[in-house]
GULO-516420 format. One record per residue (C-alpha): x, y, z; chain. Coordinates in Angstrom, 3 decimals. Layout:
% residues N
REC        px        py        pz  unit
REC         X         Y         Z     A
...
***
This chain:
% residues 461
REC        px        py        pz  unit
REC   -43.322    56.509    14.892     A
REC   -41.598    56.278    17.817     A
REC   -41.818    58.806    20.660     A
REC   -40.001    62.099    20.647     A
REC   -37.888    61.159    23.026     A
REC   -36.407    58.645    20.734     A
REC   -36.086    60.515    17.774     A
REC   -33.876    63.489    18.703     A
REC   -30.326    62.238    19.446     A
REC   -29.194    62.805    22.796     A
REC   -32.580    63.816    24.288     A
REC   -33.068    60.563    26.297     A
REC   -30.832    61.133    29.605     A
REC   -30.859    57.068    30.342     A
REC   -30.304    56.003    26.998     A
REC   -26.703    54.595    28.154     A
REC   -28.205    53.084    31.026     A
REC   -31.002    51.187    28.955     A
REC   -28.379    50.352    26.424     A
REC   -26.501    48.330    29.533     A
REC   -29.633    46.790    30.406     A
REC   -30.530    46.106    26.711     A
REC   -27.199    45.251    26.414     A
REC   -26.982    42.466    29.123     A
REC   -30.880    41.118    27.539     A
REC   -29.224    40.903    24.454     A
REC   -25.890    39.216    26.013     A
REC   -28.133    36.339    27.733     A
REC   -29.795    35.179    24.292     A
REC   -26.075    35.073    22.693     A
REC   -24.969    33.162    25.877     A
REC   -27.256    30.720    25.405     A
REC   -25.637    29.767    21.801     A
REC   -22.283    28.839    23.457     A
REC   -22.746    28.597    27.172     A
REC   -24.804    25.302    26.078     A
REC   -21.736    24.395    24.004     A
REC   -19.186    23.351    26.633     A
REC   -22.160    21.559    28.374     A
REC   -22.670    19.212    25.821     A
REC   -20.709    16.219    26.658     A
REC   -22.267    16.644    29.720     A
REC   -25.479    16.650    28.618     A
REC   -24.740    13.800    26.128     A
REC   -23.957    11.478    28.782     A
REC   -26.647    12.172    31.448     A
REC   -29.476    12.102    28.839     A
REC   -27.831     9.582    26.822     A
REC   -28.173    11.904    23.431     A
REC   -27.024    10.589    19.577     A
REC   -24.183    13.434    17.625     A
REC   -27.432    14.336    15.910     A
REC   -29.738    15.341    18.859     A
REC   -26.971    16.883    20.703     A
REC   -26.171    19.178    17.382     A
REC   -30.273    19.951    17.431     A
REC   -29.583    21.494    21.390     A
REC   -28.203    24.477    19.196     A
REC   -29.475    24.419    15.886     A
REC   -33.089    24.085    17.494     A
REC   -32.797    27.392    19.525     A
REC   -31.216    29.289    16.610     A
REC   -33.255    28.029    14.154     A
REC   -36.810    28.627    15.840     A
REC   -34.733    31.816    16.826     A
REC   -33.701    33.067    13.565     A
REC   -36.886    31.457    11.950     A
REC   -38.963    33.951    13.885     A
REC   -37.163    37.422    14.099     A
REC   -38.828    38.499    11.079     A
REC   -41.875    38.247    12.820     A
REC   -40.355    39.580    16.058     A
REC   -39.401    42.850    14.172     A
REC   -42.560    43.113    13.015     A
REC   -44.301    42.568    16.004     A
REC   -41.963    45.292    17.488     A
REC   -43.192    47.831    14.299     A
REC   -47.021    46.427    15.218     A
REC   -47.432    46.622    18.758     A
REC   -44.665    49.090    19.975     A
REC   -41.112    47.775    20.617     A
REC   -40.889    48.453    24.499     A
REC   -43.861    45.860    24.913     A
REC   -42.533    43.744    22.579     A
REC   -39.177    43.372    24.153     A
REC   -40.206    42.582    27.365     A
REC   -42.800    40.266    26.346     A
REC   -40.274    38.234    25.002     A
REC   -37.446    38.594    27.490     A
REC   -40.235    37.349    30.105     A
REC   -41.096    33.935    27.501     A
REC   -37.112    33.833    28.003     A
REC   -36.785    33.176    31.369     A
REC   -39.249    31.164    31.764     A
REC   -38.243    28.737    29.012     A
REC   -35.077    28.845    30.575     A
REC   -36.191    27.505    33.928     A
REC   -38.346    24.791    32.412     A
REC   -34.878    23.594    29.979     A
REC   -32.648    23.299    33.247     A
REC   -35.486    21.231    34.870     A
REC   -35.618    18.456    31.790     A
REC   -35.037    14.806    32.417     A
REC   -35.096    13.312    28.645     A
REC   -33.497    14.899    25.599     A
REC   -37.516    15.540    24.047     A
REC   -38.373    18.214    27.326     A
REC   -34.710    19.544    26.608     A
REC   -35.755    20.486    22.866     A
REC   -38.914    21.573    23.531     A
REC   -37.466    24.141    25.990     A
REC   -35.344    25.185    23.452     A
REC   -37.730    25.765    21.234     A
REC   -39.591    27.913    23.479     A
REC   -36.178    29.993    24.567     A
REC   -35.739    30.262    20.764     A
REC   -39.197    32.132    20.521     A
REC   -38.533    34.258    23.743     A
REC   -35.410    35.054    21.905     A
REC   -37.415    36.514    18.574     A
REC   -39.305    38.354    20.141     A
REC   -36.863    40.347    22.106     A
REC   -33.806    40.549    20.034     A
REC   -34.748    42.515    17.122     A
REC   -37.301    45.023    18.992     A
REC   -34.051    45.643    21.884     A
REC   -31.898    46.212    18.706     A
REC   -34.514    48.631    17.573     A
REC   -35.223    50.761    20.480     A
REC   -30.881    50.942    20.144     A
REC   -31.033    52.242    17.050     A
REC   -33.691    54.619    18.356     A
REC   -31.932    56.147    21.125     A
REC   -29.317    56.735    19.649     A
REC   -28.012    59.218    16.184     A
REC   -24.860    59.748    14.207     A
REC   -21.430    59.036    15.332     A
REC   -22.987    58.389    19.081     A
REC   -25.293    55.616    17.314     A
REC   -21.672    54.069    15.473     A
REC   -20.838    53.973    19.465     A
REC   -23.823    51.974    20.839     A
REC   -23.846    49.554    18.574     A
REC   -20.188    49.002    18.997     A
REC   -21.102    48.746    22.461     A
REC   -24.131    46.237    21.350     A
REC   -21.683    44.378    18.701     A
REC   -18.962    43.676    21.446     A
REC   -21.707    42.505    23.943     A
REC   -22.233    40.023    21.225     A
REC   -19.094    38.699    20.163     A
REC   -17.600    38.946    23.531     A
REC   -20.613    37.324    24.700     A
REC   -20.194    34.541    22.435     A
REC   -16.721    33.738    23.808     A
REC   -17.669    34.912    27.099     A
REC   -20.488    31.794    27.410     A
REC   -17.564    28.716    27.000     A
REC   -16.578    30.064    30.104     A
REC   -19.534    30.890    32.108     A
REC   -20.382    27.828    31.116     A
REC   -17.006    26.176    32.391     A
REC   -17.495    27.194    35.680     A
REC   -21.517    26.104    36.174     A
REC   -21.178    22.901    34.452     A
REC   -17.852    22.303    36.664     A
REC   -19.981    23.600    39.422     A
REC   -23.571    23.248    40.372     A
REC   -24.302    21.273    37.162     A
REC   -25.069    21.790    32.962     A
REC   -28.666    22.879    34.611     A
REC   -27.299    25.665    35.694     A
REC   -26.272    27.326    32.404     A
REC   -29.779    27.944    32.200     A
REC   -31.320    28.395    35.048     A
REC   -28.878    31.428    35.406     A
REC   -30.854    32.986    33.351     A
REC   -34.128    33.414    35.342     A
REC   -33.045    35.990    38.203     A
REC   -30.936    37.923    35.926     A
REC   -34.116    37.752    33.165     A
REC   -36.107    39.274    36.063     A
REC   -34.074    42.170    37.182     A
REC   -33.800    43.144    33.711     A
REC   -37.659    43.303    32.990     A
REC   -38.344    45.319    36.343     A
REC   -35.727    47.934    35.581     A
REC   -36.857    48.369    31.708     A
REC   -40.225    48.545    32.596     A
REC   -39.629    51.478    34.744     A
REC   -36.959    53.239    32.461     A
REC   -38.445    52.938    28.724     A
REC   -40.694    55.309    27.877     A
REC   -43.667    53.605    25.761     A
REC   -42.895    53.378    21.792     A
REC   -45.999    53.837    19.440     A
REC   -46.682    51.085    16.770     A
REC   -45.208    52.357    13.480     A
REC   -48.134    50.931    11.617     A
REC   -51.204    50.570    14.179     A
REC   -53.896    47.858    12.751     A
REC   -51.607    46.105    10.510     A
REC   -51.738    42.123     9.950     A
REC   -49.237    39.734    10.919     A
REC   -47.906    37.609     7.882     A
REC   -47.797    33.980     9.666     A
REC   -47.366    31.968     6.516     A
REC   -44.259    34.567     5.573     A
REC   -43.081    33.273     9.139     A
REC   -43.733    29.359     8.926     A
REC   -41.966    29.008     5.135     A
REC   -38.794    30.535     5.816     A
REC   -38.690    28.398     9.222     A
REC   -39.567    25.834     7.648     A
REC   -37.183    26.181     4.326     A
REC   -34.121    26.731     7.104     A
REC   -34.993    23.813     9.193     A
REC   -34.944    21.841     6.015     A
REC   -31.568    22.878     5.491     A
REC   -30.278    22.941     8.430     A
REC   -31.330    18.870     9.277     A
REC   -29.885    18.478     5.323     A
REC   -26.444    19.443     6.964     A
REC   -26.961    18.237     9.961     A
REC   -27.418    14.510     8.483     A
REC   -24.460    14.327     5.797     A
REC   -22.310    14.073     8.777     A
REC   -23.536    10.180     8.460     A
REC   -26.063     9.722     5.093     A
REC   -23.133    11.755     3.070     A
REC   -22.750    15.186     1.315     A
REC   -24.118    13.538    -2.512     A
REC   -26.845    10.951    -1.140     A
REC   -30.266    11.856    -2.598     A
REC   -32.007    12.970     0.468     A
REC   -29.449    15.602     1.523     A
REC   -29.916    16.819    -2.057     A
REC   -33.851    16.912    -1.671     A
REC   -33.702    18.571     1.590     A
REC   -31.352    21.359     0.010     A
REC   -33.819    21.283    -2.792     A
REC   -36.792    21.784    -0.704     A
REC   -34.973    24.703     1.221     A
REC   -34.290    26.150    -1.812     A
REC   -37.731    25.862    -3.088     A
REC   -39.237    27.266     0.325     A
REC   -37.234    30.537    -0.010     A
REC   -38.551    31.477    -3.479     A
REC   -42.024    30.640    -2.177     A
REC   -41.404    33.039     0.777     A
REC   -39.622    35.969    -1.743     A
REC   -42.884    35.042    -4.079     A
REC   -45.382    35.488    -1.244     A
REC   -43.987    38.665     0.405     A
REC   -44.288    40.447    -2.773     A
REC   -47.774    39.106    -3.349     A
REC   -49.396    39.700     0.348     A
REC   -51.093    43.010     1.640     A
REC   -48.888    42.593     4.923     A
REC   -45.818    41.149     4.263     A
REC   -43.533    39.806     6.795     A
REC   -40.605    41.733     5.373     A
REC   -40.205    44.311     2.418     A
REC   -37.640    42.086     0.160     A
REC   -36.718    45.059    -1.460     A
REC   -34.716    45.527     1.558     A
REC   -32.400    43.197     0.788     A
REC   -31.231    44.242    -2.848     A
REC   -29.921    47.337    -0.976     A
REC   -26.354    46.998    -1.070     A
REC   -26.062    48.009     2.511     A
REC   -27.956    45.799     3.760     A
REC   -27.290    42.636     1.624     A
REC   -23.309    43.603     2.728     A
REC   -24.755    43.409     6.246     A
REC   -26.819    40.193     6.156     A
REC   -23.972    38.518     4.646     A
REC   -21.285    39.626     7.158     A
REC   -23.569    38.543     9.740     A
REC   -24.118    34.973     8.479     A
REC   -20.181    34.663     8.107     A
REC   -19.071    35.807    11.709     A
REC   -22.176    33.751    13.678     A
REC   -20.692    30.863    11.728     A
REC   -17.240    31.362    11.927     A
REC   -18.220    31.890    15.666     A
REC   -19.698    29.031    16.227     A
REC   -17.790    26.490    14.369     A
REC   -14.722    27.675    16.210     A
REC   -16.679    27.300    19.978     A
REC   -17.772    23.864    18.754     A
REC   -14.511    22.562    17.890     A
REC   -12.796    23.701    20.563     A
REC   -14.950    23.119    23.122     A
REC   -15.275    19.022    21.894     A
REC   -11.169    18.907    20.867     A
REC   -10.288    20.207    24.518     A
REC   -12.108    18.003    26.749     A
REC   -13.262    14.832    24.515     A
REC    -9.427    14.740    22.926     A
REC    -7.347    16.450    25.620     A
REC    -9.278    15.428    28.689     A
REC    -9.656    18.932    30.133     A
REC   -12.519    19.441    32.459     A
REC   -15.145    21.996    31.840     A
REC   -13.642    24.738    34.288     A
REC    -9.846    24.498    32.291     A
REC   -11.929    24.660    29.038     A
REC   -13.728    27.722    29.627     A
REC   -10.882    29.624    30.975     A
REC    -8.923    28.582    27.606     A
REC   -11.386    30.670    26.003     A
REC   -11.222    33.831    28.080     A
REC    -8.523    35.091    25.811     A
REC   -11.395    34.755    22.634     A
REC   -13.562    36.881    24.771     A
REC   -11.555    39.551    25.550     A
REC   -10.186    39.583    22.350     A
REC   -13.235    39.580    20.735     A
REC   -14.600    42.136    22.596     A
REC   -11.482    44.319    22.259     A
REC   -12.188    44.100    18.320     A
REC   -15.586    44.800    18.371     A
REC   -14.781    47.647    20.328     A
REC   -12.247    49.730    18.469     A
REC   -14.421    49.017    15.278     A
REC   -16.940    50.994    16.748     A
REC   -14.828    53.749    17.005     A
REC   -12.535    53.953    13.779     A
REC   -15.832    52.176    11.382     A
REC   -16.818    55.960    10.844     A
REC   -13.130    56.779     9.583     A
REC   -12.232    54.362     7.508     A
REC   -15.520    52.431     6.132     A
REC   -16.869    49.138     6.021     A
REC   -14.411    47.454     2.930     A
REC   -11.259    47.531     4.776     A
REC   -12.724    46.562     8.096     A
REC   -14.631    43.910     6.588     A
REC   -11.526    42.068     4.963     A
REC    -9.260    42.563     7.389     A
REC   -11.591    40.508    10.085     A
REC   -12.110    37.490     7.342     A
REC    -8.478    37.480     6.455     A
REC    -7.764    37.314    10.944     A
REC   -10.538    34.706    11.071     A
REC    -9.036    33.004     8.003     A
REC    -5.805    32.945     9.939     A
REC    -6.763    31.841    13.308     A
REC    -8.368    28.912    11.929     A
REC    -5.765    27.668     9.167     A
REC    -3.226    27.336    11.971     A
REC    -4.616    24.312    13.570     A
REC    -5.453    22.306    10.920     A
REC    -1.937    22.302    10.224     A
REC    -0.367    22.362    13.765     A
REC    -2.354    21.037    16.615     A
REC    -1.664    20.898    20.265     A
REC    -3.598    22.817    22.909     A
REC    -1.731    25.667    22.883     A
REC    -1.682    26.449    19.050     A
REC    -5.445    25.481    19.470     A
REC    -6.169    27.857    22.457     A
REC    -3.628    30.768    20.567     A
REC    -5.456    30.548    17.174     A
REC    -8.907    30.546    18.069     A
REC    -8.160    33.881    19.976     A
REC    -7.096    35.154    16.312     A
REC   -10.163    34.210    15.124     A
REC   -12.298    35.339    17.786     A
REC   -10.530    39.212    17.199     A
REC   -11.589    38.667    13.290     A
REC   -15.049    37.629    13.999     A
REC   -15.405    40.632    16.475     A
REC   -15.031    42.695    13.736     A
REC   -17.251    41.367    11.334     A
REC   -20.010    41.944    14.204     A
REC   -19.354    45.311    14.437     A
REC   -18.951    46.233    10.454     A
REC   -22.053    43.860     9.523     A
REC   -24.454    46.104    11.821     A
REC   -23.372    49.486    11.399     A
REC   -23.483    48.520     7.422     A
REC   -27.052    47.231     7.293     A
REC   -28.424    49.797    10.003     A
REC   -26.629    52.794     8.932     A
REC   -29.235    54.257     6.953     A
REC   -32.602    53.028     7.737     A
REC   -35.676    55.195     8.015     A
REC   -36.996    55.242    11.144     A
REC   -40.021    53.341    10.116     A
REC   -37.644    50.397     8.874     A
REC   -35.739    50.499    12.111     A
REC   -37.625    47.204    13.620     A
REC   -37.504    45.432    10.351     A
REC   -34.086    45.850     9.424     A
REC   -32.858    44.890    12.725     A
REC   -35.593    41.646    12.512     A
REC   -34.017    40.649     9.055     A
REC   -29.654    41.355    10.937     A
REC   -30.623    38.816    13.865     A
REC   -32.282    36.485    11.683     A
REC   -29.238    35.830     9.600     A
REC   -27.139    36.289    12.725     A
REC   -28.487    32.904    14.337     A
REC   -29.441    31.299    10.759     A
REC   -25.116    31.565    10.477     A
REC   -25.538    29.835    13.826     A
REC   -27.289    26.915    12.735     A
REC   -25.708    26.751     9.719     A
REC   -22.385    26.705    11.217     A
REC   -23.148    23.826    14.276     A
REC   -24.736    22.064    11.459     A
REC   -21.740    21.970     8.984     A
REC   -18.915    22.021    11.673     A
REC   -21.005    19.073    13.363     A
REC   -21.119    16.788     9.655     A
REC   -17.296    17.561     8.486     A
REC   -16.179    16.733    12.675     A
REC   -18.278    13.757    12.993     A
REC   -15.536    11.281    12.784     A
REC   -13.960    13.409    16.092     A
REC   -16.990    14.254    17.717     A
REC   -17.767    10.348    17.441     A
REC   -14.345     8.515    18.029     A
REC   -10.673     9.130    19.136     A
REC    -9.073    10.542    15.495     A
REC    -8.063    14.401    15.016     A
REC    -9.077    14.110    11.416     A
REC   -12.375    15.693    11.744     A
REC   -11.167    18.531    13.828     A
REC    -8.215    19.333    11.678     A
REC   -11.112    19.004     8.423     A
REC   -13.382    21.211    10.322     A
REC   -10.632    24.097    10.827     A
REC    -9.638    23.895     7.640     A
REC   -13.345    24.024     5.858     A
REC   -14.048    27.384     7.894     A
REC   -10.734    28.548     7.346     A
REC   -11.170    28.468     3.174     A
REC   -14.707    29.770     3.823     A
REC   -13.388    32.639     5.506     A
REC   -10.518    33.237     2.888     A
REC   -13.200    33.016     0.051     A
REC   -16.018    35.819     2.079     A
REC   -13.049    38.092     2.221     A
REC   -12.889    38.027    -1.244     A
REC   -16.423    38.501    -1.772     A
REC   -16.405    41.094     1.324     A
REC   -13.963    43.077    -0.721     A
REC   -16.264    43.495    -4.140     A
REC   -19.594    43.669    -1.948     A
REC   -18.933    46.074     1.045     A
REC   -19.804    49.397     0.621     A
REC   -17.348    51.959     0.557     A
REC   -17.331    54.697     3.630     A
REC   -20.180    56.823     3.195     A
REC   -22.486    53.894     3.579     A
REC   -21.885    53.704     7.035     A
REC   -21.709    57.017     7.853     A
REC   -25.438    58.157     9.840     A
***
């Protein structure tokens, strides 16, 4: 259990103060999703990198990212989230500073990789201590707070990454990282208080870990290669296969093991199914919308990286804006409504230019989209969290940021196949197909958002 000081709401007088440090952690991992984005021509050229390897610079930190968060929240359950968190904030930065020194696209994945594992480790027990600090309609607030740190954050990246790759160099975008990475372990250090582990002596389930990483990455390379094999050939249809065969092993073995990874019954709860899902759809959405922008404004338009970024300032705040007024009315009006409403915005946004594009409808629409998706961050963690015992806390926030960045991968991986005829030549017919693909798949979740979300005492705490 975690300490008193945790449990009672209120009773912590720095909670909001560790919630902005938290907060800013938490902000640096989603940063590195999109701030890497409007580097990658950039990093294309100068390493000389095939459509492929430059989709694997972020499908191979989400993926090793989401592929490990299960065992992150466990960790955090196992060994006490406060250690936990800045154990993996510290693997962070100094991933980070090894990726900005790579010459060759193999040192560049590999410290990737490593950021991704820095990243599981600290996301889901930061998200925990959160949801520990904090009770009832003050809890609704933080993770508002949390959700519009990262959504905004999302947006906010393009164009923090604008200004260092038009500045001291793509390198930057992660060696930013390091002093800030720093601070932030010094100061939480001092100002946690130390958490108990909710279940002292237990095992960790590495093979739980390994086949659901492994199932994803099969997947996500699947997608990532019909951009050129095709959507039908046989080996995108045995790598789909093989995923799907992976994640019934992984179901099968957490409900055989002594020490699961995860309690799968988890995930029949309608909360937290609702939650999971709403999750996958707004890191997607997210991403497939920073992806095509970011490649249709300076590979097709000839903006520079600075102009780029600053087109997407408006998604930030926008997003942000969203994510924070869902915070506040989520506890009024429930998760349904919320939840369609931000699909049918996204849906919107992203219809508009495959049917009309120029810059400005481009820049316009993908702000639309950007408010939708910051609600969906908001209504997808206050629905799966809502209601967890404390003893679930680190779990349940493990299993929210795994599907969070496997919608990440998913989405660069998709966006990057149905684009490829863009992203590879001088035509707008991949861009207008990608816009279009996410904007259906946005109609059709709101549908399904409708008959799944749970109605408003399900996120009520």
């Amino acid at each position: 259990m975690m300490s008193d000081s945790f449990a009672r709401p209120g009773a912590h007088p720095l909670r909001w103060r560790i919630l902005g440090f938290l907060g800013v952690a938490q902000l640096m991992l989603i940063l590195d999703v999109t701030v890497v984005a409007i580097a990658l021509p950039h990093i294309e050229t100068d390493l000389g990198m095939s459509r492929e390897a430059m989709t694997w610079v972020v499908s191979a930190y989400t993926l090793t990212f989401g592929g490990l968060l299960l065992l992150g929240g466990r960790l955090a359950d196992l060994a006490g989230a406060k250690r936990i968190a800045l154990a993996g904030l510290l693997v962070f930065t100094v991933a980070s500073l090894v990726t900005g020194l790579a010459g060759s696209s193999a040192v560049l994945l590999g410290g990737r990789i490593a950021q991704g594992v820095g990243a599981a480790l600290l996301s889901p027990a930061a998200l925990s201590l959160v949801v520990g600090l904090f009770d009832g309609d003050e809890r609704n607030k933080a993770l508002g707070v949390w959700s519009a740190l990262g959504g905004g954050g999302a947006a906010l990246g393009v164009l923090l990454g604008g200004l260092l790759t038009a500045g001291p160099g793509w390198p930057w975008v992660f060696w930013i990282n390091v002093p800030i990475g720093l601070v932030i372990v010094v100061a939480l250090a001092r100002m946690l208080p130390g958490t108990a582990p909710v279940v002292p002596g237990a095992r960790l389930d590495v093979l739980g870990a390994l086949l659901v990483t492994a199932s994803s990455g099969a997947l996500v390379y699947a997608l990532i290669n019909a951009g050129d094999q095709g959507w039908l050939t046989a080996t995108t249809g045995w790598l789909v296969l093989a995923a799907a065969v992976g994640y019934v092993a992984f179901v099968a073995w957490q409900r055989r093991t002594k020490a699961p990874l995860m309690d799968v019954r988890l995930l029949v709860r309608r909360p937290v199914a609702t939650g999971t899902f709403l999750i996958l759809m707004a890191t997607a959405l997210t991403v497939a919308v920073f992806f095509l922008g970011t490649f249709y404004f300076q590979q097709e338009r000839g903006f520079n990286a600075l102009v780029t970024g600053l087109l997407f300032l408006p998604v930030a705040l926008l997003t942000m804006a969203a994510a924070n007024l869902t915070g506040r009315v989520i506890g009024r009006f429930g998760a349904r409504p919320l939840a369609v409403a931000g699909l049918l915005v996204a849906a919107i946004g992203l219809t508009v230019p495959a049917l009309v594009m120029n810059a400005a409808v481009v820049a316009i629409s993908i702000a639309v989209a950007g408010a939708g998706t910051g609600v969906l961050f908001v209504v997808a963690s206050a629905t799966a969290l809502g209601q967890v015992a404390p003893h679930e806390a680190g779990i349940a926030s493990g299993i929210v940021s795994t599907f969070h960045e496997f919608g990440a991968s998913l989405g660069a991986a998709v966006v990057s196949s149905v684009a490829a005829a863009s992203l590879v030549a001088e035509t707008l017919a991949g861009f207008r197909g990608g816009f279009l693909v996410f904007a259906v798949t946005a109609a059709v979740a709101a549908i399904a958002a409708g008959a799944l979300s749970p109605g408003r005492p399900s996120v009520k705490v």
